[in-house]
Each structure stands twice: as C-alpha cells, then as structure tokens.
py3Dmol code that shows the C-alpha trace and the ligand (Angstrom):
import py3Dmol

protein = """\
ATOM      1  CA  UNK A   1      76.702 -28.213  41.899  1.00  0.00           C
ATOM      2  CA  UNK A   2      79.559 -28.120  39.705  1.00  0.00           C
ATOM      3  CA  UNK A   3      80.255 -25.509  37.439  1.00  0.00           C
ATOM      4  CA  UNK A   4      79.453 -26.839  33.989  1.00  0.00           C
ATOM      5  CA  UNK A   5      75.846 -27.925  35.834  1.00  0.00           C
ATOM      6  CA  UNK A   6      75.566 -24.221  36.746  1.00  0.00           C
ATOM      7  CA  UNK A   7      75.863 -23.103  33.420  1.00  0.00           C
ATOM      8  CA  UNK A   8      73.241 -26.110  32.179  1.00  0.00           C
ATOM      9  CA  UNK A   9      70.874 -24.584  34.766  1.00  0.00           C
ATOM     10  CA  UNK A  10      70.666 -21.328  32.688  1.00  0.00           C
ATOM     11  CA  UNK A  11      71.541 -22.613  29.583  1.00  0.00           C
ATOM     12  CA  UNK A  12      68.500 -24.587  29.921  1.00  0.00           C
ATOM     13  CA  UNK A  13      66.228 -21.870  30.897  1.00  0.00           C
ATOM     14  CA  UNK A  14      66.869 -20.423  27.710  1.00  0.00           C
ATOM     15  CA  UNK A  15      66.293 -23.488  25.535  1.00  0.00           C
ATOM     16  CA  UNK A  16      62.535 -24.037  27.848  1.00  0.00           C
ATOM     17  CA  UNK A  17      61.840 -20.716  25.995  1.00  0.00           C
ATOM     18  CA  UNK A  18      61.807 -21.565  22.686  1.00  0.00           C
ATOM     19  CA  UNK A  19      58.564 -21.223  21.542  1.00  0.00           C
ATOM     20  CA  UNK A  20      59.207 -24.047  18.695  1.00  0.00           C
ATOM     21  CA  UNK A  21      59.671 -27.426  19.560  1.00  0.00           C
ATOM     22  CA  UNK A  22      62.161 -28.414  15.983  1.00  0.00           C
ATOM     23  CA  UNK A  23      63.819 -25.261  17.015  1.00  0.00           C
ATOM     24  CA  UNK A  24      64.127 -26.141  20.347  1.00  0.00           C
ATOM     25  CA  UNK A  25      64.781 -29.627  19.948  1.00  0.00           C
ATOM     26  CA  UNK A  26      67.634 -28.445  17.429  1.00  0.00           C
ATOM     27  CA  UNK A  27      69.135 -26.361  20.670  1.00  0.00           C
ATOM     28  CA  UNK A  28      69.529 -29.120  23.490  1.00  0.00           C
ATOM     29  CA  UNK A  29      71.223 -31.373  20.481  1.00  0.00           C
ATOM     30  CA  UNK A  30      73.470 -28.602  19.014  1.00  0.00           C
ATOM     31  CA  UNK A  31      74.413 -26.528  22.779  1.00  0.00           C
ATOM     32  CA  UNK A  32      75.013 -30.259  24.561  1.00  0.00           C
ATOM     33  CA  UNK A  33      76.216 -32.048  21.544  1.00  0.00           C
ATOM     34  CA  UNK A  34      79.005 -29.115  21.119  1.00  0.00           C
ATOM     35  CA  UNK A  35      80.039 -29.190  24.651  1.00  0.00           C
ATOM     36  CA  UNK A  36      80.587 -32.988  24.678  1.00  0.00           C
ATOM     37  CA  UNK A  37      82.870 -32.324  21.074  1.00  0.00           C
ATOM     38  CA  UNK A  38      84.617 -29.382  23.175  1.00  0.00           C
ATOM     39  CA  UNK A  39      85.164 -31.597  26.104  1.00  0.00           C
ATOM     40  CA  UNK A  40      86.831 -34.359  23.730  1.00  0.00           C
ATOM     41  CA  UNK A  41      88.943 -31.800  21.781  1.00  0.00           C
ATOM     42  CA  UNK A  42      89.724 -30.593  24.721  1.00  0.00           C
ATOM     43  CA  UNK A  43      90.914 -34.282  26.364  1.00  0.00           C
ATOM     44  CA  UNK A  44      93.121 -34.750  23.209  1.00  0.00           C
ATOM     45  CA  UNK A  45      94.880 -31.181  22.946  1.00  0.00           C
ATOM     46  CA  UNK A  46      95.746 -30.920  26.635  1.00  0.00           C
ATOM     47  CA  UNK A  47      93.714 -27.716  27.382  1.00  0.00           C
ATOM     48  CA  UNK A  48      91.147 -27.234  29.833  1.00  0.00           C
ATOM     49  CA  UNK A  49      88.191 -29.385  29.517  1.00  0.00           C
ATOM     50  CA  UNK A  50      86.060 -27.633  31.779  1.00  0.00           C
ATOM     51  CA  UNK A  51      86.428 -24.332  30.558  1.00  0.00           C
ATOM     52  CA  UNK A  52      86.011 -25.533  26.595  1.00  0.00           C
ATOM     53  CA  UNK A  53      82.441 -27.313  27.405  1.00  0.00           C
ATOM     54  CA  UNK A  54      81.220 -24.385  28.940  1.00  0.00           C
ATOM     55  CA  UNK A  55      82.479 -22.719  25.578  1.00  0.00           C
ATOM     56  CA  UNK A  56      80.513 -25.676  23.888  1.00  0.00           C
ATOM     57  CA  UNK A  57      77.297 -25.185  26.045  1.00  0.00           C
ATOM     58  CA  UNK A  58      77.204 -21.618  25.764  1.00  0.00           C
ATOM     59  CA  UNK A  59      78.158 -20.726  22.172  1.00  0.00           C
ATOM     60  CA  UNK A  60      74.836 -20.142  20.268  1.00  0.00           C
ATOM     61  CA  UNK A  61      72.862 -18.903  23.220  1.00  0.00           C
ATOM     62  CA  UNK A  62      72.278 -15.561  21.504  1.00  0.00           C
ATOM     63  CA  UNK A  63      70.950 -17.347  19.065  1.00  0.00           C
ATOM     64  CA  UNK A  64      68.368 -19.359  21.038  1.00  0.00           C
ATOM     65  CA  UNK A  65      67.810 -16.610  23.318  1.00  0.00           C
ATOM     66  CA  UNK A  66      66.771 -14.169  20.670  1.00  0.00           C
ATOM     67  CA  UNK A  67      65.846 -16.728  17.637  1.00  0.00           C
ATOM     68  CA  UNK A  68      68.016 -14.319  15.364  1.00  0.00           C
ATOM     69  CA  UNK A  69      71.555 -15.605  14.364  1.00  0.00           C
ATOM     70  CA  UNK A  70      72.751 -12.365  12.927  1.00  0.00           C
ATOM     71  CA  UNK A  71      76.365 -11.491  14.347  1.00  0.00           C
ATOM     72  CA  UNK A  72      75.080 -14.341  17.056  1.00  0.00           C
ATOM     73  CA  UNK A  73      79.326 -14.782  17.815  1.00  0.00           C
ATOM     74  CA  UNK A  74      79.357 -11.259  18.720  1.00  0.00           C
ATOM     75  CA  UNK A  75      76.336 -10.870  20.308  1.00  0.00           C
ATOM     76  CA  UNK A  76      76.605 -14.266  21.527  1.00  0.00           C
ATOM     77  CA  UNK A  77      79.838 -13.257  23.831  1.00  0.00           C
ATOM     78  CA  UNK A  78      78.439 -10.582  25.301  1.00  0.00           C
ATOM     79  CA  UNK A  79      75.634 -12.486  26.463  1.00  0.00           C
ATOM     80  CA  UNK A  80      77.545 -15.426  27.833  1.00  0.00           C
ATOM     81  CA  UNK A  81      79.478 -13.081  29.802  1.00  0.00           C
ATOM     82  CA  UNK A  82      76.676 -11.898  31.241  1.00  0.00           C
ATOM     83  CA  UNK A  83      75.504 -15.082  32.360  1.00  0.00           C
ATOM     84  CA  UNK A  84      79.167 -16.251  33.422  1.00  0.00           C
ATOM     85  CA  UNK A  85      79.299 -12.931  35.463  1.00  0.00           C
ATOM     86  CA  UNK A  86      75.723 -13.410  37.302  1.00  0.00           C
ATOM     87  CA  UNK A  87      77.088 -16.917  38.639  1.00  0.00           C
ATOM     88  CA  UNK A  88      79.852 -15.640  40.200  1.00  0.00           C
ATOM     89  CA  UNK A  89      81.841 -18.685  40.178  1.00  0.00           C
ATOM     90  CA  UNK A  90      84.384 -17.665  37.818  1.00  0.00           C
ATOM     91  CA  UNK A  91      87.201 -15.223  37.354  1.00  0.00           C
ATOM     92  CA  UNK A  92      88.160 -12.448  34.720  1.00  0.00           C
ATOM     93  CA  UNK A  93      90.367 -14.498  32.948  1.00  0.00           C
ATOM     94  CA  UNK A  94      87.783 -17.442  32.727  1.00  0.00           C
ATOM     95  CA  UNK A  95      85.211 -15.576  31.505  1.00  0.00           C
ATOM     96  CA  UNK A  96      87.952 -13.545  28.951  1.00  0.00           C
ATOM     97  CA  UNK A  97      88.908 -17.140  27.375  1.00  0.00           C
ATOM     98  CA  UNK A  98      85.261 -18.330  27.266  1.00  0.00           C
ATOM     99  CA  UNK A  99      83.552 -15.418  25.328  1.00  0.00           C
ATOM    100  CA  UNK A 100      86.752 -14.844  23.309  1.00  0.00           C
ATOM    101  CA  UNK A 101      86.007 -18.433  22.054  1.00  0.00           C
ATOM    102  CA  UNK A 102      82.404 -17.368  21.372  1.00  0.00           C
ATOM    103  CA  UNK A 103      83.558 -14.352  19.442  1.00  0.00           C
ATOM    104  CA  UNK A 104      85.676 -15.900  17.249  1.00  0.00           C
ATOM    105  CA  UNK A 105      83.398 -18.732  16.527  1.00  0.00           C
ATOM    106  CA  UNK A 106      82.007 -18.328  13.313  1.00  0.00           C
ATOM    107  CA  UNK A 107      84.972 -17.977  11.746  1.00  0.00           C
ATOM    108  CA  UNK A 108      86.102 -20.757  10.137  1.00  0.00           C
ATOM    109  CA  UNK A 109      88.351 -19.749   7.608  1.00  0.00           C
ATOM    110  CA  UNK A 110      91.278 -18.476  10.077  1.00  0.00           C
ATOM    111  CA  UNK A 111      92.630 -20.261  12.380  1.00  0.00           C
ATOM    112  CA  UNK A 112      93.274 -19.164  16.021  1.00  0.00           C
ATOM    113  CA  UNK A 113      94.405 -19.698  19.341  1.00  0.00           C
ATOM    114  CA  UNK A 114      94.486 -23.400  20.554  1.00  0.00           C
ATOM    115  CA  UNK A 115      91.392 -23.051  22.614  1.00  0.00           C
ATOM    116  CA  UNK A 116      89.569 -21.261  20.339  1.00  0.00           C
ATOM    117  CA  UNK A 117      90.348 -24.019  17.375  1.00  0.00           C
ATOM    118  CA  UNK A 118      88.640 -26.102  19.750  1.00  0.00           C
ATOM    119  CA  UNK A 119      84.850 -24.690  19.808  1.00  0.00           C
ATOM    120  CA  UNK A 120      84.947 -24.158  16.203  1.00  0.00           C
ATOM    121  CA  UNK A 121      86.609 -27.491  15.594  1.00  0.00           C
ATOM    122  CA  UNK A 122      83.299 -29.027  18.000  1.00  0.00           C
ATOM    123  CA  UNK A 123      80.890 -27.070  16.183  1.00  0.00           C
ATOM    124  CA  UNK A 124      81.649 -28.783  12.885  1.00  0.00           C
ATOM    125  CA  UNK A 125      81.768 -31.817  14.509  1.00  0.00           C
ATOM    126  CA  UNK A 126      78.933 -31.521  16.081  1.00  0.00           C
ATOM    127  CA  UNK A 127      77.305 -30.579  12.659  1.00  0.00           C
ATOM    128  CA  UNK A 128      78.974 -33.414  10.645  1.00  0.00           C
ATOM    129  CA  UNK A 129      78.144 -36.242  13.334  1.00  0.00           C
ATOM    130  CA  UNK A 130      74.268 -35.191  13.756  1.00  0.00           C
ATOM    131  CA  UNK A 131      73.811 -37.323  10.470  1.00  0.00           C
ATOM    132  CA  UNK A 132      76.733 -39.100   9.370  1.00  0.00           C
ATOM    133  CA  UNK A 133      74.588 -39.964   6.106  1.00  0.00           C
ATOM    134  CA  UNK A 134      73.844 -36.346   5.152  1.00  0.00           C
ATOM    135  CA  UNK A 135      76.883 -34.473   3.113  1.00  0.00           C
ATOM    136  CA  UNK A 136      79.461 -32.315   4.690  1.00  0.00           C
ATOM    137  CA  UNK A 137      78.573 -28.501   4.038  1.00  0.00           C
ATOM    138  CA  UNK A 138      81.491 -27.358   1.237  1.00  0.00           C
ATOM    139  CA  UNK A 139      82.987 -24.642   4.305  1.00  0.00           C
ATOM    140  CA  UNK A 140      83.169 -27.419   7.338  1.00  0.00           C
ATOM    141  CA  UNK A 141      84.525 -30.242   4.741  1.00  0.00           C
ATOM    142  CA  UNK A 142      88.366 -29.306   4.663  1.00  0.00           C
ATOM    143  CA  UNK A 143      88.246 -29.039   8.764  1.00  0.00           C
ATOM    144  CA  UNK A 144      86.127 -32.102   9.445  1.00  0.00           C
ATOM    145  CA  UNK A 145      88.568 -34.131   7.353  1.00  0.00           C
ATOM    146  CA  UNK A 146      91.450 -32.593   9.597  1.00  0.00           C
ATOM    147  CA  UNK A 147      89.516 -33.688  12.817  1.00  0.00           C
ATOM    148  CA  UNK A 148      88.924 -36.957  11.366  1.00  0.00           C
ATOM    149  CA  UNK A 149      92.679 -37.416  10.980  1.00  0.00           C
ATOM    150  CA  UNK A 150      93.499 -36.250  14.184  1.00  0.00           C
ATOM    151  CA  UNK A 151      91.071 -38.126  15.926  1.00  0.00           C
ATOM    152  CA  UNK A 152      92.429 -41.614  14.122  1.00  0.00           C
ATOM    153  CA  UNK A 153      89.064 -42.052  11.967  1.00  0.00           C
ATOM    154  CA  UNK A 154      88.666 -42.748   8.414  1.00  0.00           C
TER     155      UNK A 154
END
"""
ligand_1 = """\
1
LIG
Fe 77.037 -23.689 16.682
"""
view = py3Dmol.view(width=600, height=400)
view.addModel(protein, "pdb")
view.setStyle({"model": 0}, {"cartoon": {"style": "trace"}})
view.addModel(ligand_1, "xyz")
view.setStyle({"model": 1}, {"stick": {}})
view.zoomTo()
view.show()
C-alpha cells in the first residue's frame, strides 16, 4: 500500500466516526476533495505531490476527529503528526513540512512558503468548486480569482 492509501486508511477511520451523516458526508468531500486540489497545485508549482495530498487529506482531521473547529490548524498539526508518526513510513522532515502546512492553514491573509500556499490555495478551491453556483465567501474571493488565473480559467 502506498503511502497516501496509508494515510486514507486512518483518515477514514476517523470520518466512519462521525456520528452525523451531513457532517460526515461534508468530511469525505472536503478531506478528499482538498487532497485532489493539493495534488493539482502541487503538479503545476513543481513541489511534491505526494507530500501536499497527504497535507490535503489530513488538514481538518482535528476537526472531524473532535467535531470542534476551534484552533483546528493548531490542534489539527499535532494530531496529524501523530498519525504520520504511528505509520512509520515517513521521516522528520516529512512529517515537519506536512503539519507545518496544517498549522499555517487557516491563515489566509499572509502568504507563506510555496508548499504551504498550496493547502490553503486547495482549501479554497475546494470550497469554491463544491458549488460553482453558490457565491465566493468575501475572504477566499481575492485568492480564488488568483488560482483561477493561474490555472488558465475565466
Ligand atoms: Fe479545510
């Protein structure tokens, strides 16, 4: 099994939990529909594409884990690492760039390093793509329009 299938395996685990099925159903579509916007980001900006939908797959798992998003970024990291850790399939420096995503995540407003533009970038997209009829929330607007450029659409 490959690694982004290991992280699935627990990833999913979590998202059986949910007690709610909207809630739930919200999960699999946000945690898998981020990781396939990570992986494409990640395609088009030349960094690693493995690492980044892991990033995608595991960034809100505090938040389904717990049902609380408070501080979910920060929480959410530690979590993840403890996950990343109990597979022992990756190194210090894998698991460093994959939670550091997580961490900064919810901050929109700055920008940051080039892989962790790319789970924020995903989330948004993610977000903005679910319903292409529904508006763009005011703080996602200015970055999905910068996406949308980069990506070639209208
Ligand atoms: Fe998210």
């Amino acid at each position: 099994m490959n690694r982004i299938e290991m992280v699935r395996e627990q990833v999913d685990k979590i998202l059986l939990n949910v007690p709610d099925n909207f809630q739930r159903r919200c999960g699999y579509l946000h945690l898998y529909g981020v990781a396939q916007a990570c992986t494409m980001l990640a395609m088009k900006r030349n960094e690693n594409v493995e690492l980044a939908t892991i990033a995608g797959m595991l960034h809100d798992i505090y938040t389904y884990s717990k049902m609380d998003s408070t501080e979910h970024a920060h929480k959410g990291s530690i979590l993840a690492r403890e996950i990343l850790s109990s597979l022992s399939a990756f190194s210090d420096e894998e698991i460093d760039l994959i939670c550091g995503a997580i961490y900064h995540h919810s901050d929109k407003e700055s920008s940051h390093s080039a892989f962790d533009e790319i789970l924020i970038d995903a989330d948004v997209l993610q977000h903005c793509l679910y319903n292409p009829l529904f508006k763009v929330a005011i703080h996602e607007k200015a970055r999905f329009e910068n996406i949308k450029r980069e990506l070639g659409l209208k």
